[in-house]
C-alpha angles and dihedrals in degrees: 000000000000118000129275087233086055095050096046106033110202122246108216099243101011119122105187109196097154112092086122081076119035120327132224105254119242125247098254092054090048087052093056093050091058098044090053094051097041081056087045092058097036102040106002113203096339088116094044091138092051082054088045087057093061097045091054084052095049086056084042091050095038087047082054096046081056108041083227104166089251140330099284093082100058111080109196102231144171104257144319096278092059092055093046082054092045093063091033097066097022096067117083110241133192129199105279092033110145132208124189121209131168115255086238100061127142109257085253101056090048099045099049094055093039085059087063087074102095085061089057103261137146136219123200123190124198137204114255099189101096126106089263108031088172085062097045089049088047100053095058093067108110139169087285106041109112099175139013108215106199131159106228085223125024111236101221102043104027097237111162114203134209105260094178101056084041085055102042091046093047086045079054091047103039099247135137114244114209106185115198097210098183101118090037110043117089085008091069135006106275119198113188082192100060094036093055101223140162100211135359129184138179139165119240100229104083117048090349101074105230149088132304108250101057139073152131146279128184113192116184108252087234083058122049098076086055095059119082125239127236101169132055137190147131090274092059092065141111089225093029095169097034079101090166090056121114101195111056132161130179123288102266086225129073095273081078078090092052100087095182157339108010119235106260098174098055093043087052088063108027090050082053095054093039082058087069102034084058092040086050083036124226088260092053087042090052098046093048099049093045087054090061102028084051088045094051093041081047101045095045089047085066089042097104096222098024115118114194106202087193133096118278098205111085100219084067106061136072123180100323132085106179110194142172128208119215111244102028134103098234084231099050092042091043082044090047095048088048086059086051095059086246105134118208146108158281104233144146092354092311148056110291110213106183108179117189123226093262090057113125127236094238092062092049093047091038098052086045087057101061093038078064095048091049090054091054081058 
């Protein structure tokens, strides 16, 4: 395996806190890229089985980053908002349905279940800011709740959930569990076994490594036939290829939720950057990223005037510390930090910082460094 330095060259002056939003790509992922569209220029498609290889091994590598029983269960798909769709207006509602969601969702993962409304359905969102946020989920699943929709963690504050016990409790109470895994998958080993779910999705360009464009859904093989389909192409087939063919139905597997022409260009790059997060492995990814998540939480904690809106116990967090300084307007602070080279983000009533596992120690002291300096202010 090449080194981290080498796949992430450093920037002299670049502190780069913002893989909760999109992620530098790593080198190996830049250089496929290049080479693809190099072939693209010189030969065009005249090696498209070779393309549709490594296609097959990106659904091969994101089965195995979620523990999903085989590949045909991972649909390659736009983004996250089009797999949360996927399920929305797949399932088959009737009037006094109930969804629960969490009052902290992504935008994504609260429109697309509000749009439900015409049908009838209703979507119920519940606080999570109790000391058992699980329980409080769980309780809210009554006689006519069909799915829980629940980012594993939120994206604001950081908060991780336990996907296990939330699967294990909707199993109990006969209830779908759709898991937005955005903020948790490539940051911490994700496993749609043990958590039980019915669907899971996430893009590729946040902890993931890779380019906006493309992501994953995993449906549950007992599942996709019973989600309605709303697009339709030769890709989506059985027999995609058999272009000469009358009767057609859709492929039995997950591609049925891929309409068309697949997105080369991103599989080129986000199979490239899955090759280093299994050659690091999703345990050594997760270890590393909690030391430096658990030494910025720590260091900002001692800081007098500094208010971390994210959770203190360790179990609880993922890739993201959300924090506030006293004194300070969120957008001058956030707008001060950018001057200082330091990347991150306005979430959740603070500034959001999100290092990766890779992230050096001198960008994490450095950037605590100026947070300090701004405090003496």
């Amino acid at each position: 395996m090449s080194s981290l330095n080498d796949e992430f060259p450093h920037i002299e002056g670049l502190r780069y806190l913002n893989h909760a939003a999109v992620a530098p790509w790593p080198r190996r992922a830049t250089e496929a890229v290049s080479a693809f569209a190099q072939q693209n220029m010189t030969l065009g498609a005249r090696d498209y089985p070779q393309w549709l290889t490594v296609e097959n091994r990106l659904r091969v590598r994101l089965a195995r980053l979620l523990n999903a029983p085989t590949s045909a269960d991972i649909a390659l798909v736009k983004n996250t908002s089009e797999a949360l769709s996927f399920v929305a207006f797949g399932l088959d509602w009737n009037a006094g349905d109930q969804i629960i969601i969490s009052d902290e969702e992504f935008p994504s993962n609260r429109v697309v279940w509000e749009a439900l409304r015409p049908r009838g359905v209703e979507v119920i969102q519940v606080s999570l800011k109790g000391d058992d946020p699980e329980a409080a989920l769980l309780a809210a699943c009554g006689p006519k709740v069909r799915l829980m929709a629940i980012s594993a963690v939120q994206y604001a504050s950081g908060l991780r959930l336990d996907l296990t016990r939330l699967g294990e409790g909707c199993e109990r109470h006969g209830v779908l569990l759709c898991i937005d895994a955005i903020q948790q998958l490539g940051a911490l080993p994700f496993d749609v076994q043990q958590y039980r779910c019915a669907f899971a999705m996430a893009d590729g360009h946040k902890w993931l490594l890779g380019p906006e464009g493309l992501g994953v859904f995993y449906c549950r093989a007992d599942l996709r036939e019973q989600l309605q389909l709303h697009e339709y192409g030769w890709h989506m087939l059985e027999h995609a290829g058999d272009y000469d063919r009358v009767d057609w139905q859709p492929a039995h597997s997950a591609r049925r939720f891929e309409c068309g022409s697949p997105n080369m260009l991103g599989t080129m790059a986000l199979e490239a950057s899955l090759s280093l997060l299994e050659e690091v492995g999703m345990p050594r990814v997760g270890l590393a990223l909690a030391e430096r998540i658990d030494h910025l939480h720590r260091e900002l904690s001692a800081m007098p005037g500094v208010e971390p809106l994210s959770p203190g116990d360790p179990v609880r967090r993922a890739g993201i510390v959300t924090f506030r300084l006293e004194g300070w307007d969120n957008q001058v602070l956030f707008q001060q930090l950018k001057a200082e080279q330091i990347v991150c983000a306005l979430r959740g009533g603070g500034v959001r910082l999100s290092p990766h596992f890779y992230t050096r120690s001198e960008v994490v002291e450095q950037t605590l460094a100026v947070i300090r300096n701004l405090r003496a202010t």
